[in-house]
Backbone as CSV, one residue per row, in Angstrom:
resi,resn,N_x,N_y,N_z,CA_x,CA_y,CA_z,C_x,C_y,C_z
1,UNK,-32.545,49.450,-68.588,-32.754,49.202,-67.164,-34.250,49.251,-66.867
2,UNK,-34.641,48.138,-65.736,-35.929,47.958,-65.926,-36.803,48.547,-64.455
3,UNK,-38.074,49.064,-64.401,-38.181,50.054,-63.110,-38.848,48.948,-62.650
4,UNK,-39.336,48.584,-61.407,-40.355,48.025,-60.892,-41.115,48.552,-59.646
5,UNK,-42.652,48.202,-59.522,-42.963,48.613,-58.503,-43.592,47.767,-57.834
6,UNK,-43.384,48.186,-56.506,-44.080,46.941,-55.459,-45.638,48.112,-54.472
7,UNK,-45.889,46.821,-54.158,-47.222,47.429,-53.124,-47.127,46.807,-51.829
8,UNK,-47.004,47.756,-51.233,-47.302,47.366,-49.603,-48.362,46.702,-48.770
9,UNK,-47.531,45.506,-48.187,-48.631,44.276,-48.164,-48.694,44.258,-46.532
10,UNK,-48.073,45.178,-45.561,-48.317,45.602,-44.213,-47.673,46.634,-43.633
11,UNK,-47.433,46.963,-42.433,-47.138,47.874,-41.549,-47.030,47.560,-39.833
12,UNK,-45.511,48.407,-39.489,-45.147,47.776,-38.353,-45.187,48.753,-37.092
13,UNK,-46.001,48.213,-36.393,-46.331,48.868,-34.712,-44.606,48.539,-34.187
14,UNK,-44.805,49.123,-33.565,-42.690,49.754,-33.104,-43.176,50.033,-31.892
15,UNK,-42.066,49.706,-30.933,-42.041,50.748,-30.102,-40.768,52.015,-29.701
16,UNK,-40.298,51.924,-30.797,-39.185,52.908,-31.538,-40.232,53.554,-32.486
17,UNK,-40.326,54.972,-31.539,-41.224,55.818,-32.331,-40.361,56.984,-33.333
18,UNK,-38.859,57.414,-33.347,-38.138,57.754,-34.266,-37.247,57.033,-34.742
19,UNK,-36.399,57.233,-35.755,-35.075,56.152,-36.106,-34.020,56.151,-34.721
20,UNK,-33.903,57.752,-34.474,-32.323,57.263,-33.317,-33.193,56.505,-32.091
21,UNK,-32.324,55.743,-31.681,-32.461,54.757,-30.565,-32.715,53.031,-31.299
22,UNK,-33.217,53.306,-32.676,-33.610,51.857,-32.948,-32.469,51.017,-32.866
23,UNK,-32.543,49.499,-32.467,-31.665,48.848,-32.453,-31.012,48.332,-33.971
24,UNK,-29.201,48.353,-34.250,-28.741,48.371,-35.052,-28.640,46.670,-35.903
25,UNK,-29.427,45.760,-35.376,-30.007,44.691,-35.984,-30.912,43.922,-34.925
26,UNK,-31.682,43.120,-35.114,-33.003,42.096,-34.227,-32.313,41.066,-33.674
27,UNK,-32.961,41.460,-32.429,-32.243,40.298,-31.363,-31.508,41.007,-30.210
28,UNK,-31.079,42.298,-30.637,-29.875,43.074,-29.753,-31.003,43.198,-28.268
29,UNK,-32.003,43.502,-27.991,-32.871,44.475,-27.106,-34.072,43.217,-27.287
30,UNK,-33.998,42.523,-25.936,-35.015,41.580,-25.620,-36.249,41.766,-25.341
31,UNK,-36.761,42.998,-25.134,-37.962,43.463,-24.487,-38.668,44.135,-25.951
32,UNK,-38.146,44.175,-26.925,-38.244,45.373,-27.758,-38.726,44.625,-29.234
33,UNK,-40.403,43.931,-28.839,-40.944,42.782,-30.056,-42.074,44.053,-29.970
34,UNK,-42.906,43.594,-31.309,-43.796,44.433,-32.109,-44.887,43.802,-32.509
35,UNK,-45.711,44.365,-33.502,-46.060,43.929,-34.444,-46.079,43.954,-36.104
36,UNK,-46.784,43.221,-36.786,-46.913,43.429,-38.098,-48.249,43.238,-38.586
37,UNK,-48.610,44.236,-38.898,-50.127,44.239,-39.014,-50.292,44.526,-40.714
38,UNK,-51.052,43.063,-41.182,-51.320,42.679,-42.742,-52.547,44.340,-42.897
39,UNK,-52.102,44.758,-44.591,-53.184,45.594,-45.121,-54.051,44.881,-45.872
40,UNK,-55.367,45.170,-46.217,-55.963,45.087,-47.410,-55.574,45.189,-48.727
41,UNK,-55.394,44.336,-49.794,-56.282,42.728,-49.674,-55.736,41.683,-49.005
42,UNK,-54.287,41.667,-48.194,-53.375,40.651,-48.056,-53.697,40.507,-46.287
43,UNK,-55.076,41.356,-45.805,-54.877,40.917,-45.005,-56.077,39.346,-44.218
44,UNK,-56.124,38.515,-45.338,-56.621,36.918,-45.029,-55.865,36.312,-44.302
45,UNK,-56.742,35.352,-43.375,-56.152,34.045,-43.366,-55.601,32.840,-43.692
46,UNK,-56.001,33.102,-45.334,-55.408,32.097,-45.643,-53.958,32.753,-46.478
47,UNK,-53.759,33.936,-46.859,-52.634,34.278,-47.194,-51.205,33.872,-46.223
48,UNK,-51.708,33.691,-44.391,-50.591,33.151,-43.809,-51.151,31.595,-42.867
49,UNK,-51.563,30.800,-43.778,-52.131,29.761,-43.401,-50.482,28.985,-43.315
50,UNK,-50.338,28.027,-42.224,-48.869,27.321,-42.773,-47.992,28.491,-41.605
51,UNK,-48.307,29.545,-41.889,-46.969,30.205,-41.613,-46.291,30.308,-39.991
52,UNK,-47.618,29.752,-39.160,-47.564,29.456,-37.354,-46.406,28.415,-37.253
53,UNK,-45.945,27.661,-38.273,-45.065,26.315,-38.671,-43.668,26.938,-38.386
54,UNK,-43.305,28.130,-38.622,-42.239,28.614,-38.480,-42.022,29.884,-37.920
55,UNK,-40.410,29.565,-36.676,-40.197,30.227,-35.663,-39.626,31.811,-35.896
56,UNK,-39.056,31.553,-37.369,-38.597,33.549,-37.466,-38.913,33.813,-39.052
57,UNK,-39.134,34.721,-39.220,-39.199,34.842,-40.710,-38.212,36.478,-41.249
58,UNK,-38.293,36.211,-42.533,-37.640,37.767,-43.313,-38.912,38.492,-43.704
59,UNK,-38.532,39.990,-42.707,-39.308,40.721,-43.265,-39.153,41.661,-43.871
60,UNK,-39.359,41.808,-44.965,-38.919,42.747,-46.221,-39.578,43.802,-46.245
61,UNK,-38.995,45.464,-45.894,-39.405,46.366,-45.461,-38.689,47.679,-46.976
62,UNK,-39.266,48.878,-46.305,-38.953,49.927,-46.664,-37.948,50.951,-45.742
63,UNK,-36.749,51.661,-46.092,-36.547,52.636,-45.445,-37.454,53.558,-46.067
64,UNK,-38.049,53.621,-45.423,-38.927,55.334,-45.709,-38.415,56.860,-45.265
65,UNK,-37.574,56.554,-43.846,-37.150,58.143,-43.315,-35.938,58.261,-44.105
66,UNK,-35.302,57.562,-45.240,-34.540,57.695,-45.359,-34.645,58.049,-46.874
67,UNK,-35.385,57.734,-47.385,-35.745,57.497,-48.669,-34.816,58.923,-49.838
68,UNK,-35.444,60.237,-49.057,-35.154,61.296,-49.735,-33.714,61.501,-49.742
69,UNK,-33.268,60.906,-49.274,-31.610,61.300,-49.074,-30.341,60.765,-50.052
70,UNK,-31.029,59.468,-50.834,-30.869,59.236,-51.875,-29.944,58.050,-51.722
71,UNK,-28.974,57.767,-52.956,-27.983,56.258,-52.027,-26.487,57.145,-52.258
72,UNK,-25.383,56.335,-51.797,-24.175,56.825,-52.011,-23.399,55.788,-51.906
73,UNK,-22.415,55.387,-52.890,-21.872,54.394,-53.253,-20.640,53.993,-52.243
74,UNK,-20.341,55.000,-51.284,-19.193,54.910,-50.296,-20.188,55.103,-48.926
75,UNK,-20.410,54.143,-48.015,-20.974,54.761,-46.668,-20.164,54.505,-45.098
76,UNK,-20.388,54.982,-43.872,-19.523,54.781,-43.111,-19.837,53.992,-41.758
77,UNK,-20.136,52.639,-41.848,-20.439,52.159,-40.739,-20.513,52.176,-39.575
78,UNK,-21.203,52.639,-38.722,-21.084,52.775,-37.238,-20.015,51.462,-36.751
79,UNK,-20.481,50.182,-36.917,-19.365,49.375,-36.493,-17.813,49.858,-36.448
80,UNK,-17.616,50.382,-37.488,-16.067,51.212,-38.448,-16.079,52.753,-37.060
81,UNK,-16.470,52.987,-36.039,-16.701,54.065,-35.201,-16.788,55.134,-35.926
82,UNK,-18.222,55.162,-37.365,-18.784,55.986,-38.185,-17.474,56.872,-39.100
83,UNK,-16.577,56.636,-38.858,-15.096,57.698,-39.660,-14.648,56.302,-41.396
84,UNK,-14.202,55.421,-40.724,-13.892,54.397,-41.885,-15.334,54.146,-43.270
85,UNK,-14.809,54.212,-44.609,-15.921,54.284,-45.400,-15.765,52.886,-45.963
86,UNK,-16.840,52.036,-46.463,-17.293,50.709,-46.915,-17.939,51.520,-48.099
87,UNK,-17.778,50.510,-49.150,-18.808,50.375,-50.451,-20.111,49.838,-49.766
88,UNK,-21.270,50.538,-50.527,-22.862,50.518,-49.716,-22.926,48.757,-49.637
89,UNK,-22.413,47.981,-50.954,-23.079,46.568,-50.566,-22.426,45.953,-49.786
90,UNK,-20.999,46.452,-49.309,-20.754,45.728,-48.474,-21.562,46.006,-47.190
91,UNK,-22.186,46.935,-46.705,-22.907,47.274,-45.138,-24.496,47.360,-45.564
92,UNK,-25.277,47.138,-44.390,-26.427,47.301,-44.234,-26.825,48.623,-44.619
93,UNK,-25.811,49.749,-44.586,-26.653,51.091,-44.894,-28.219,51.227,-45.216
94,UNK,-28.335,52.469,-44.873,-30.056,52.407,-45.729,-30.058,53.570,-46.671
95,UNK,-28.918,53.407,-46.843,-28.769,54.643,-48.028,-28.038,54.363,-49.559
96,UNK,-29.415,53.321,-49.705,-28.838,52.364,-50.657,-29.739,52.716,-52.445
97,UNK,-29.564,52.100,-53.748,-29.971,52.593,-54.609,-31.479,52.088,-54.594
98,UNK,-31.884,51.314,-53.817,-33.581,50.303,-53.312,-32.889,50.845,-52.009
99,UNK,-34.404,51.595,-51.919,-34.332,51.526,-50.190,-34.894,50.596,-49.584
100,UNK,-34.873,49.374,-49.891,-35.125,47.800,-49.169,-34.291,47.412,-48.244
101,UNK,-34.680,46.877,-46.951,-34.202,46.096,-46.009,-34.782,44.930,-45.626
102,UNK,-34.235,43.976,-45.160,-34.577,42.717,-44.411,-33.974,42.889,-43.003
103,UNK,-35.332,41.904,-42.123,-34.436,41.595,-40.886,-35.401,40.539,-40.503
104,UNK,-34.249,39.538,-40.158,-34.997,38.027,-39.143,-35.246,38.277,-37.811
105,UNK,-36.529,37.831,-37.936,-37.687,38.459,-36.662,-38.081,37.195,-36.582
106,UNK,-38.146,37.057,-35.074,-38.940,35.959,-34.312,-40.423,35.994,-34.430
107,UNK,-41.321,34.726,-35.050,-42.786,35.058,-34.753,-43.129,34.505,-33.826
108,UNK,-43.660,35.420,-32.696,-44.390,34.999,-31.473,-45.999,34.104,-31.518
109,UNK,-46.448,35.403,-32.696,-47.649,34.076,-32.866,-48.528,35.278,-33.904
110,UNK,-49.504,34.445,-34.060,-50.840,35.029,-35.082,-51.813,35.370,-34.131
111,UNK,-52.121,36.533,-34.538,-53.929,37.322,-34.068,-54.584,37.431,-35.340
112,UNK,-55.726,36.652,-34.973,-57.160,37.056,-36.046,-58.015,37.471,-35.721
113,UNK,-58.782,38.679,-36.222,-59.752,39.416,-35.806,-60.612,39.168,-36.689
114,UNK,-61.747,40.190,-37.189,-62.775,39.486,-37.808,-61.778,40.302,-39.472
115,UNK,-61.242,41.268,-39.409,-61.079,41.872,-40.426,-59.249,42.202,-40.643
116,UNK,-58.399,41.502,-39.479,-57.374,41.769,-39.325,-56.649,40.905,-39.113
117,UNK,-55.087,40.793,-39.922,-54.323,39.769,-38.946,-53.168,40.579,-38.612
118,UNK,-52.731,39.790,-37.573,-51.636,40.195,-37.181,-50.836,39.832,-36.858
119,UNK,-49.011,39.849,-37.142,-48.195,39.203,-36.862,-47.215,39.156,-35.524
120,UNK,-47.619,38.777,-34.395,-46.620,39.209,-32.987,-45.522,38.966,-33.602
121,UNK,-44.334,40.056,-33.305,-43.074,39.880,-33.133,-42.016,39.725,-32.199
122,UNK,-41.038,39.114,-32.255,-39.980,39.137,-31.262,-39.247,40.514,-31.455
123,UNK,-37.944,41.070,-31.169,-37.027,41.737,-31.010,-37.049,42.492,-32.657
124,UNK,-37.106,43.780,-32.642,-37.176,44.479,-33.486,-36.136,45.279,-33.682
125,UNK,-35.612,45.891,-35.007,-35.068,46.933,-35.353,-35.229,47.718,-36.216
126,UNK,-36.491,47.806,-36.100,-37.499,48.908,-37.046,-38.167,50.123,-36.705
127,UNK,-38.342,51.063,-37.306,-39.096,52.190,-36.599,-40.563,52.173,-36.525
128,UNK,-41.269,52.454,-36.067,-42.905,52.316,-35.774,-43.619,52.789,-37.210
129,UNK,-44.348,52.176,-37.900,-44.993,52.903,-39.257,-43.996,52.437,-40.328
130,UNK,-43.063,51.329,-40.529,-42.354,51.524,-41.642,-43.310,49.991,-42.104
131,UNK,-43.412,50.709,-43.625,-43.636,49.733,-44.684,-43.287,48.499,-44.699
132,UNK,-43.888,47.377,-44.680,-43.432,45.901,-45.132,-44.268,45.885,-46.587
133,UNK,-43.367,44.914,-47.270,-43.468,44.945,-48.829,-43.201,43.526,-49.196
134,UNK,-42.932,42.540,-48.300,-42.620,40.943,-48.130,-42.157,40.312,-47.201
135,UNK,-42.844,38.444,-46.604,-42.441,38.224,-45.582,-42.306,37.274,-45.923
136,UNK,-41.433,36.194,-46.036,-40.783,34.715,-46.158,-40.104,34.187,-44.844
137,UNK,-40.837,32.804,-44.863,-40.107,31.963,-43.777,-38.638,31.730,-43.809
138,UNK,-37.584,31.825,-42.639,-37.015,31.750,-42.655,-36.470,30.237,-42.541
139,UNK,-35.909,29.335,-42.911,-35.331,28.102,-43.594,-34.308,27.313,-43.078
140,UNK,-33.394,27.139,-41.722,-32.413,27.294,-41.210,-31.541,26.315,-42.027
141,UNK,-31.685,25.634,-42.712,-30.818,24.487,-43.495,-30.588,25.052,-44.699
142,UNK,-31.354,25.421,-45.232,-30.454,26.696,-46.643,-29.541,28.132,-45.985
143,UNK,-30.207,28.518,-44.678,-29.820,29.683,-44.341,-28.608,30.132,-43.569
144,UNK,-28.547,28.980,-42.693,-27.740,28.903,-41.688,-26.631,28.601,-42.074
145,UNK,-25.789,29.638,-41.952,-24.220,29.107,-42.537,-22.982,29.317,-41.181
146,UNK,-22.736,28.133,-40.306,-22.064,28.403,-39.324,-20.785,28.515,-39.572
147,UNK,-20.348,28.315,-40.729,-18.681,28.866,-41.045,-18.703,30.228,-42.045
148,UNK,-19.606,30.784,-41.818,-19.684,31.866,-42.858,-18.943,33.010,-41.800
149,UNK,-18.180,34.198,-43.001,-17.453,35.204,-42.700,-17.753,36.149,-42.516
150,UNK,-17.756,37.185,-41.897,-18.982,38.286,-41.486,-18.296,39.779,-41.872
151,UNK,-16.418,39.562,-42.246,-16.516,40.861,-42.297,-15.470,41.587,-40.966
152,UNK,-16.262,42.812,-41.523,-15.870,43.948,-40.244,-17.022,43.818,-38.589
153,UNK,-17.778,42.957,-39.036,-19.243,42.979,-37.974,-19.209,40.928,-37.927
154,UNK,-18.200,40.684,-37.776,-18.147,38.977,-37.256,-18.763,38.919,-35.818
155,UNK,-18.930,39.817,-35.005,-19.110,39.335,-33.626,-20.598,40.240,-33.389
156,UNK,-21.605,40.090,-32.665,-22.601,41.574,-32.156,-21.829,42.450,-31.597
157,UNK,-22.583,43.602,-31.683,-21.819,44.801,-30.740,-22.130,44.197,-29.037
158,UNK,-21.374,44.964,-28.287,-21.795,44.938,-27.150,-22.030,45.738,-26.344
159,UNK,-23.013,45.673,-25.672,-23.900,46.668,-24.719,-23.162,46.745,-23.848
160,UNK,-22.228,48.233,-23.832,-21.195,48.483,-23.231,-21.273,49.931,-22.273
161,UNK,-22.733,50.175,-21.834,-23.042,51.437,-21.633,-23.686,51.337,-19.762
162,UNK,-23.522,51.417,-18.861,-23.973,50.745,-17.760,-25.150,51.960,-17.305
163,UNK,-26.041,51.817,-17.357,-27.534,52.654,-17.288,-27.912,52.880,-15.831
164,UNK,-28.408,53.455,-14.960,-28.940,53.838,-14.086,-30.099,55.342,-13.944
165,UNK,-30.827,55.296,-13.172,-31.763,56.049,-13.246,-31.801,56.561,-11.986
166,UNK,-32.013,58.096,-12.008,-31.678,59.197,-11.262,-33.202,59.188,-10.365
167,UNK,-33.170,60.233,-9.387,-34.508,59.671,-8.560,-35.767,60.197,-8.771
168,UNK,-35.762,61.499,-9.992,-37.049,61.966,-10.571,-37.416,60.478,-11.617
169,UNK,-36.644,60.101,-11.772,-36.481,58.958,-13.372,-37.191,57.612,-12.644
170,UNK,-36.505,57.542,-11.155,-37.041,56.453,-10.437,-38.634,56.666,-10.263
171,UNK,-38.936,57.527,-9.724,-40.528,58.279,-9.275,-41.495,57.914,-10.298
172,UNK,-41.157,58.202,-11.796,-41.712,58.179,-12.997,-42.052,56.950,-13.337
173,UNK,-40.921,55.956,-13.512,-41.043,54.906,-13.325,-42.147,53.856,-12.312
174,UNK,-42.001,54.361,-10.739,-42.810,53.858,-9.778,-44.262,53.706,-10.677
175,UNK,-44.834,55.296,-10.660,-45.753,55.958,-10.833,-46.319,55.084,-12.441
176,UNK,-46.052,54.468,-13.357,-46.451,53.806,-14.507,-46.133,52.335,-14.854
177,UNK,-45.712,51.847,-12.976,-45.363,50.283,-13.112,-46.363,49.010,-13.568
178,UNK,-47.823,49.623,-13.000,-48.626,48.791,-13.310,-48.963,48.868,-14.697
179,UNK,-48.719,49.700,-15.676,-49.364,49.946,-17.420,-48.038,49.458,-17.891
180,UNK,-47.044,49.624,-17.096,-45.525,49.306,-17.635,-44.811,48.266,-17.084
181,UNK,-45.136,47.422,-16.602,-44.269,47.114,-15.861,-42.519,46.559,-16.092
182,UNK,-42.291,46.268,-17.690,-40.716,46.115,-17.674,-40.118,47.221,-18.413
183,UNK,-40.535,48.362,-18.178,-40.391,49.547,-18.795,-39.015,50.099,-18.362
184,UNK,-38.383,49.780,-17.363,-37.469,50.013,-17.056,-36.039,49.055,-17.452
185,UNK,-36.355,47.897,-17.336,-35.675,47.020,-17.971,-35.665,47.036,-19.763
186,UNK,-36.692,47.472,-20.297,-36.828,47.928,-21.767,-35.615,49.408,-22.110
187,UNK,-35.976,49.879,-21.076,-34.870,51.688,-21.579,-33.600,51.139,-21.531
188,UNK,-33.412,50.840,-20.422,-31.929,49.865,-19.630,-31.009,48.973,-21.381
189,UNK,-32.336,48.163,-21.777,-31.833,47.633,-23.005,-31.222,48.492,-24.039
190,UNK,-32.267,49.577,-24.060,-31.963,50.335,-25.665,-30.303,51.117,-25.086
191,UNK,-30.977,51.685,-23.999,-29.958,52.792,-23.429,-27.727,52.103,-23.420
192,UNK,-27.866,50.893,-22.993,-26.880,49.962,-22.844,-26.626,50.126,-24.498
193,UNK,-26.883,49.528,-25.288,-26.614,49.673,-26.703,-25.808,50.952,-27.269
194,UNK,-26.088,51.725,-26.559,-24.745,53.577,-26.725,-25.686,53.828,-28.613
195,UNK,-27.121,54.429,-28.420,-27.608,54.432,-29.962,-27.017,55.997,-30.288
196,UNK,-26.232,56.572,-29.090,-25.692,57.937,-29.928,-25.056,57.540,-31.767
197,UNK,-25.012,58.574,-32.659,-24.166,58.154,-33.687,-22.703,57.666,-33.298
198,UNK,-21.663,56.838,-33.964,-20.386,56.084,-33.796,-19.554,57.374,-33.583
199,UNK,-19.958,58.902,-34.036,-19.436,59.511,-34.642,-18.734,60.713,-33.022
200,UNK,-19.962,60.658,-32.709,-20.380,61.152,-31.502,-19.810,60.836,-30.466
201,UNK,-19.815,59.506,-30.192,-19.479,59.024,-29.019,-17.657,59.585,-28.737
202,UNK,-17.419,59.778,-27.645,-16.543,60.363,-26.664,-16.476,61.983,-27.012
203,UNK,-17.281,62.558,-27.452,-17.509,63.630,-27.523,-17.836,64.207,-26.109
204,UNK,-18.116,65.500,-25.990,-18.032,66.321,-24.383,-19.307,65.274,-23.533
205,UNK,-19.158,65.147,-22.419,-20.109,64.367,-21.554,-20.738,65.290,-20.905
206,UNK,-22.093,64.915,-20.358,-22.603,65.395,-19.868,-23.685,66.233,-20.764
207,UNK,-24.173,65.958,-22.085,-24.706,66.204,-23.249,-26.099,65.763,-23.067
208,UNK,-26.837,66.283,-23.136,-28.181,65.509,-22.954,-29.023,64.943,-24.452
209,UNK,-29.366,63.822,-24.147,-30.101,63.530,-25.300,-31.271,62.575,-25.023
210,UNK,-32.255,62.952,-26.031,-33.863,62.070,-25.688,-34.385,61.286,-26.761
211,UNK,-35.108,60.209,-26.626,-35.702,59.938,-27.643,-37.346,58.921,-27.382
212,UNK,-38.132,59.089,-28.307,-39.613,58.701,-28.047,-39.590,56.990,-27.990
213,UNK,-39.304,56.731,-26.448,-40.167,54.545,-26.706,-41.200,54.824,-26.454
214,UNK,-41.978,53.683,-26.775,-43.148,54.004,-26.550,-44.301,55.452,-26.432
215,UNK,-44.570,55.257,-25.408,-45.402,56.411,-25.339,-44.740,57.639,-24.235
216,UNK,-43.334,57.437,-24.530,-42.769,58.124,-23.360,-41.514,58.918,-24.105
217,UNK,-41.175,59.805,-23.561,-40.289,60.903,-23.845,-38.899,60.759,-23.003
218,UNK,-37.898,59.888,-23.508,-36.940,59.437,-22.414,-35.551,60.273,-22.615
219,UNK,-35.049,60.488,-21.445,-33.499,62.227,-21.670,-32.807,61.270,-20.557
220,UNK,-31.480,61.472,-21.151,-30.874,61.014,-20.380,-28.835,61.927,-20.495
221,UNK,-28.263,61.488,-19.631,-26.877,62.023,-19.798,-25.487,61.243,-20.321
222,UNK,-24.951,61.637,-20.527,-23.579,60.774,-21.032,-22.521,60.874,-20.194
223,UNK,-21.969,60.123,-19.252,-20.700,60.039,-18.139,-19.853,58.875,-18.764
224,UNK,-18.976,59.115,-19.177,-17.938,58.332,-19.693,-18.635,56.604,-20.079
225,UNK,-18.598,55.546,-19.775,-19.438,54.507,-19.816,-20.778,54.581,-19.503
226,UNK,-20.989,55.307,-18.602,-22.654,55.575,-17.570,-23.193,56.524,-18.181
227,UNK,-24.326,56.004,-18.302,-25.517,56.367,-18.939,-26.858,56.541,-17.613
228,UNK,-26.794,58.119,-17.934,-28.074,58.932,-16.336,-29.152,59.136,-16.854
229,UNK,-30.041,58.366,-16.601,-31.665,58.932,-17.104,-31.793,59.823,-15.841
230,UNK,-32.831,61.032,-16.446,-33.133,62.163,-15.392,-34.413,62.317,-15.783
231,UNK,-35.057,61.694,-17.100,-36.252,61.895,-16.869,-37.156,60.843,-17.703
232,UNK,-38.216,60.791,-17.307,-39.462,59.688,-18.077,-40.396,60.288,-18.504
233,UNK,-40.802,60.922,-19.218,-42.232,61.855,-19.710,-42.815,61.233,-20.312
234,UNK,-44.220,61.200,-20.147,-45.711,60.728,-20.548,-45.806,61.483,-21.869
235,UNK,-46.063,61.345,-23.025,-46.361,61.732,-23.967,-48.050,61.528,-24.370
C-alpha cells in the first residue's frame, strides 16, 4: 500500500467560524459565499489564467477538525435522523480513511493583488481556515447527470425551522445594519436549516444554543419548529 502526500495550495475565509452551524452541502444558505485565498508558490496569475471561463468549480479540501478522530467504516447520517448507520462510502461523512472532501462552489470572480489571488465564492459549506489541496473546473456535460440516483439524500433537505428574533436580538441587529446589512437575513438562512445534530433534534425545547458567524456570537432557543434568537454579540 502506497502513502502519498499532498501540499496545500490555499485556504478558505468562512464565515462559519466553527464546524456546528456549517451548511450540510453548497448552495443550501444564499448569503453564505467566501473566499479562497491561493498560498505561495501557487499563488500566480497565471496558475488560474482561463479559470474566470468557468461558473463553479471542485474544491478539494481537507477535514482538518476532524482529522484526529480517525475513519469508521459504519457512519450515521444526519439525513438517516443521525440513528440509521451507512457504510462511510456510501455518505459524505468526514470521518473517512482520507480526510478529503469536495464541494461545487460557485466562482463569483478573481481578485489580484500585487502578491495575492483570490478566489470569490458563492454559497459555502466549509469552516473558516480549512485547507484546500485542489481546484478543478467544474464540466457540466461530463458532470451533470439528470437521471442519476441519489440514494437516501435524492431531494435537499428543507429549511424547516421558522426563525424570528426577539427584541434585544432586534436592537443588535438595528445597531450593526450599516457594517451588516443582510446579517439578519444571513442567521435567518443558517438558523432555518435546524444545524442542531439529527440526533438532537426533538429533544427538551427551550435549550439554548450558540454559534460564531462571522464576527458575531449568535444564541438562540428551540420551540418546537421556531427558532428564538435572544441574542447578537460582537465578538
Amino acid at each position: 500500500m502506497t502513502d502519498f502526500n499532498f501540499t496545500q495550495i490555499g485556504v478558505i475565509h468562512s464565515p462559519y467560524k466553527e464546524k456546528f452551524a456549517v451548511p450540510r452541502q453548497p448552495g443550501l444558505i444564499e448569503d453564505g459565499g467566501g473566499q479562497l485565498v491561493l498560498l505561495p508558490p501557487y499563488n500566480q496569475p497565471d496558475a488560474v489564467r482561463g479559470l474566470e471561463q468557468f461558473s463553479h468549480l471542485w474544491v478539494i479540501f481537507i477535514f482538518h477538525q476532524t482529522m484526529d478522530g480517525g475513519w469508521k467504516p459504519m457512519v450515521r447520517p444526519p439525513r438517516l435522523g443521525g440513528n440509521a448507520k451507512m457504510g462511510v462510502f456510501a455518505t459524505r461523512s468526514t470521518f473517512r480513511p482520507n480526510p478529503i472532501g469536495m464541494s461545487l462552489i460557485e466562482l463569483k470572480g478573481i481578485e489580484y493583488r500585487k502578491s495575492s489571488v483570490t478566489l470569490e465564492l458563492g454559497s459555502l459549506d466549509l469552516v473558516d481556515g480549512t485547507p484546500v489541496i485542489d481546484i478543478k473546473p467544474y464540466l457540466p456535460f461530463a458532470e451533470c447527470q439528470p437521471h442519476a440516483v441519489a440514494g437516501f439524500a435524492q431531494e435537499a433537505p428543507s429549511a424547516g425551522m421558522e426563525v424570528i428574533f426577539l427584541p434585544a436580538a432586534e436592537q443588535q441587529l438595528i445597531s450593526v445594519q450599516g457594517t451588516y446589512p443582510d446579517l439578519r437575513r444571513f442567521i435567518s438562512q443558517v438558523l432555518a436549516q435546524d444545524p442542531r445534530p439529527a440526533y438532537r433534534r426533538g429533544e427538551q425545547e427551550n435549550r439554548e444554543y450558540a454559534v460564531h458567524l462571522l464576527n458575531f456570537n449568535v444564541r438562540w432557543r428551540i420551540c418546537g419548529t421556531l427558532t428564538k434568537v435572544f441574542s447578537i454579540e460582537p465578538l
